[in-house]
C-alpha positions as CSV (number, residue, x, y, z in Angstrom):
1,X,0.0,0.0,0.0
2,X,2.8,2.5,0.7
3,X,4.2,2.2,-2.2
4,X,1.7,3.3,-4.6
5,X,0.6,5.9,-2.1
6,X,1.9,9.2,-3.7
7,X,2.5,10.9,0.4
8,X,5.2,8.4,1.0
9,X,5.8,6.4,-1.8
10,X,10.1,7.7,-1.5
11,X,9.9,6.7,1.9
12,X,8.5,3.4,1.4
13,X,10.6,2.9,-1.7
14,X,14.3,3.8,0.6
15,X,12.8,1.6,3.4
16,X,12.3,-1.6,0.8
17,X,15.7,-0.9,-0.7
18,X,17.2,-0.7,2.9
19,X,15.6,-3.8,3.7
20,X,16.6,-5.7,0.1
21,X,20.2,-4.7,0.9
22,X,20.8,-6.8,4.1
23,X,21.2,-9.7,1.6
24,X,19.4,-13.1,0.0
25,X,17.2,-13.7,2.4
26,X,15.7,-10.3,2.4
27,X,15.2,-10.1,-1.1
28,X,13.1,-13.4,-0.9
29,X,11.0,-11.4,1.8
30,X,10.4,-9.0,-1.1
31,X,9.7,-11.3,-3.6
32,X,7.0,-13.4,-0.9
33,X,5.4,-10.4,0.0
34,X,4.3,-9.7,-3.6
35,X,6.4,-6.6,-4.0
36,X,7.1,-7.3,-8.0
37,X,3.6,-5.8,-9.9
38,X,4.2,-2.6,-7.3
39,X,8.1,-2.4,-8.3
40,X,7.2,-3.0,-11.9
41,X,4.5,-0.3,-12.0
42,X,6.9,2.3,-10.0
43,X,9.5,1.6,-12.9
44,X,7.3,3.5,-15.1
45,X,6.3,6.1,-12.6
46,X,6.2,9.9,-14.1
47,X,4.4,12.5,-12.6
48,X,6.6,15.1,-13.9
49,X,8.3,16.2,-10.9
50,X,12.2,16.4,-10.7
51,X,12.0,14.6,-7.1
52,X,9.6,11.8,-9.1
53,X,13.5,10.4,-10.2
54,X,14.2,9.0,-7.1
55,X,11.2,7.1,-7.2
56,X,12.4,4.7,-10.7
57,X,16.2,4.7,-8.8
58,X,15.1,3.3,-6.4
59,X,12.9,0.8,-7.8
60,X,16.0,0.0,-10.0
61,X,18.1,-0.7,-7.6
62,X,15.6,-2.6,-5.7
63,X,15.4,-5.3,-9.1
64,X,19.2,-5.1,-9.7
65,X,19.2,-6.6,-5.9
66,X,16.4,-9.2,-6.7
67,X,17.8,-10.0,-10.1
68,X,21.4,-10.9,-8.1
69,X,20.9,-12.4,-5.7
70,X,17.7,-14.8,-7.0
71,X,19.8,-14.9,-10.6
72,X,16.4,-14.5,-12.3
73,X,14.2,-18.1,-11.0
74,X,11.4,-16.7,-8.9
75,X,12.3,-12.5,-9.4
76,X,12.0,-12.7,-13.0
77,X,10.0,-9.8,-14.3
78,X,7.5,-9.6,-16.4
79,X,7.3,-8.1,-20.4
80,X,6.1,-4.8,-18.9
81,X,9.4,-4.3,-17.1
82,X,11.3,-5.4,-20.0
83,X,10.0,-2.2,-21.6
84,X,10.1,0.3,-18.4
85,X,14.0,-1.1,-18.1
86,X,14.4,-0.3,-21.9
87,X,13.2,3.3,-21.3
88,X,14.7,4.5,-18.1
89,X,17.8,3.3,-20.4
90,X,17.3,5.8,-22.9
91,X,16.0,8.1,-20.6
92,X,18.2,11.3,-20.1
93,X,17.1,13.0,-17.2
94,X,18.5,9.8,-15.4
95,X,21.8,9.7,-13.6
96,X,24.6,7.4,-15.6
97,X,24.5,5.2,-12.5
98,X,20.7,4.4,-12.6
99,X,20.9,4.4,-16.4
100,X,23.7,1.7,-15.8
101,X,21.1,-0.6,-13.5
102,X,18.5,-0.5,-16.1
103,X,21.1,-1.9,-18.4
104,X,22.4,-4.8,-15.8
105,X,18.9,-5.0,-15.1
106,X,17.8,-5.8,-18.7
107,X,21.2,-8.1,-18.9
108,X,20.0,-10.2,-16.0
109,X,16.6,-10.8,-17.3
110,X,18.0,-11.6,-20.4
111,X,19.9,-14.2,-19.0
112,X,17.2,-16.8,-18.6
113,X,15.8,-18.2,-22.3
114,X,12.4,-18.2,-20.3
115,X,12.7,-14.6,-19.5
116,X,13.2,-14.2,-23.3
117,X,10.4,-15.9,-24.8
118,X,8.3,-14.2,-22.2
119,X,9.1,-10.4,-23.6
């Protein structure tokens, strides 16, 4: 719920990346609580604000944790991040180091032939 919530959807997004960097198990945590539609959906997130940027960072880093550490069997993502990861990519008003996520991002779902013939 907090993450979709527009009031404290940063706060919840730093908290769930805080949480997904203490390691594995934590990222399996995020991926049993159903976090994936909410991170997938907050990929694409726009609302024309400059502090709006932090919110797709975020969520980046978040699925460059869960596409590590799970190496793409239960965190796979689904066609409609295939094509947020391909446009924060190209995006300019991101930083090089979030563009650079979307592109690891992209290579680890690549990775898995299943992933593939999915998007």
């Amino acid at each position: 719920q907090g993450l979709m919530h527009p009031a404290c959807r940063v706060q919840a997004m730093r908290l769930l990346a805080l949480f997904a960097d203490m390691g594995t198990w934590a990222v399996r945590w995020v991926l049993l609580v159903g976090a994936r539609p909410y991170l997938t959906k907050l990929l694409a997130h726009d609302d024309g604000q400059e502090s709006s940027l932090e919110v797709p960072g975020l969520a980046l880093m978040v699925w460059a944790k869960i596409l590590a550490a799970d190496a793409g069997r239960e965190g796979l993502p689904g066609k409609d991040s295939f094509k947020a990861f391909l446009k924060l990519l190209a995006s300019p008003r991101l930083s090089d180091f979030h563009r650079a996520l979307a592109a690891f991002c992209l290579a680890m779902a690549c990775r898995s032939k299943a992933a593939v013939k999915v998007g």
